[in-house]
N, C-alpha and C positions, 0 to 999 in steps of 0.2 A: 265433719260434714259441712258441706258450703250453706251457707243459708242463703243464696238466693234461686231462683228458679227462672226458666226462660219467659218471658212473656213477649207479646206480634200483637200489633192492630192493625189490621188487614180489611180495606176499603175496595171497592170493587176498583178504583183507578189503580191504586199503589199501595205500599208497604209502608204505613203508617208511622210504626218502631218495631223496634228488632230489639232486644238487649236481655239482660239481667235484671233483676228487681228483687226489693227485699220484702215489699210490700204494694200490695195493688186494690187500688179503692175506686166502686164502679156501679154507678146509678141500672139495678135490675128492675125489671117490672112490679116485684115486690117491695123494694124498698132497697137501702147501699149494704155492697157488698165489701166487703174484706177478703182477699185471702195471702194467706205466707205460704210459705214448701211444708210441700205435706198434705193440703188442704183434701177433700175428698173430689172422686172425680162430680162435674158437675156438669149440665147445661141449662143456660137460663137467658130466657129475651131480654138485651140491655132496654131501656128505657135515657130517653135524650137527657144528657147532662153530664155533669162534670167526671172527668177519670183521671184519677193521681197514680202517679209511677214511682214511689222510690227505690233511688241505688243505693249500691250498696257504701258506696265512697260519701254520701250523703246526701240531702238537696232532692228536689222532688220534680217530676216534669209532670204538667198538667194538659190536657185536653179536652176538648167539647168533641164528644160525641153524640150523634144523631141516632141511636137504639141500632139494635143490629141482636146477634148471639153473643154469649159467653162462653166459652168449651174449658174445661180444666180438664187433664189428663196427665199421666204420668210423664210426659211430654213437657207440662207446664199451661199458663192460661193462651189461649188465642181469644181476640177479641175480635168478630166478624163485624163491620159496622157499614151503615149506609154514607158515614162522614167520619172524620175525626181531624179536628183541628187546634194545633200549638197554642195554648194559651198567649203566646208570646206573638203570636198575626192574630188578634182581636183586636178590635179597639173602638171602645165605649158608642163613641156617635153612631156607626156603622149598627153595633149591635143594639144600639135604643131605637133608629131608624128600624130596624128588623121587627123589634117588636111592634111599634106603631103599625106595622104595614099589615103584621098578624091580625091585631086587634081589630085593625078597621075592615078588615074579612070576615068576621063575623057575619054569621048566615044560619040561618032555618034548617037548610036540608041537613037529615042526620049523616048520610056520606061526605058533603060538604063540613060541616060540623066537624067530624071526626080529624080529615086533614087540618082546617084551623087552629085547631085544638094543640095538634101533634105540633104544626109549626111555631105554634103561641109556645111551647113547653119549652121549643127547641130555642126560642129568642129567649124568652127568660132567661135561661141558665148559661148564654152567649152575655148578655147583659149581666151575671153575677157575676162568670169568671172574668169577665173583661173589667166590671169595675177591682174586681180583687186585685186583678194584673195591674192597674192604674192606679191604686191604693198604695202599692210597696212600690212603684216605680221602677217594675221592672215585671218580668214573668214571674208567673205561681208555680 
């Protein structure tokens, strides 16, 4: 039996990835997610941050994602998302610039408030993986 399962992250512009995967780790609204082949079917709102892919030959491909859906199905995972970007086009200044820009947003109204907030989540964890990428000298 193969062990790995199809996985897609699928962006309103493009087709994010396409491939096989042994293991797939993915920031939900409740906390990270795991799953391998097999897993139960599932749906759940991603929440902004990091998402790890591995294959099955080995080595991992990383992304920032901006929240979106989760679907498992006997089909495999599809990851709906409003962004997803290669850990390997981040890079540090851009993503500490993003965050500054969030921070200094900061505002009263809770509508307002609520977008800060989400864009604040979505710089931070731009600014983790990007230092991570910059750390090993090379992508995560």
């Amino acid at each position: 039996m193969p062990k790995t399962f199809p996985c897609k992250i699928v962006t309103p512009s493009q087709e994010a990835f396409s491939g096989e995967a042994t293991y797939v780790s993915f920031p939900a609204w409740d906390g990270q997610y795991g799953m391998q082949r097999g897993l139960a079917p599932l749906l759940s709102t991603l929440a902004p941050g990091s998402l790890r892919i591995d294959a099955e030959e080995g080595g991992s491909r990383w992304y920032l994602i901006e929240g979106g859906f989760a679907h498992v199905d006997g089909d495999g995972l599809t990851l709906v998302t409003e962004g997803a970007i290669p850990a390997e086009q981040l890079h540090l200044e851009e993503a500490e610039a993003a965050l500054a820009e969030a921070n200094a947003r900061v505002t009263s109204g809770v509508k307002d408030r609520e977008i800060v907030e989400r864009d604040q989540r979505i710089a931070m964890a731009k600014v983790a993986l990007a230092k991570t990428a910059a750390s090993t000298g090379r992508a995560v």
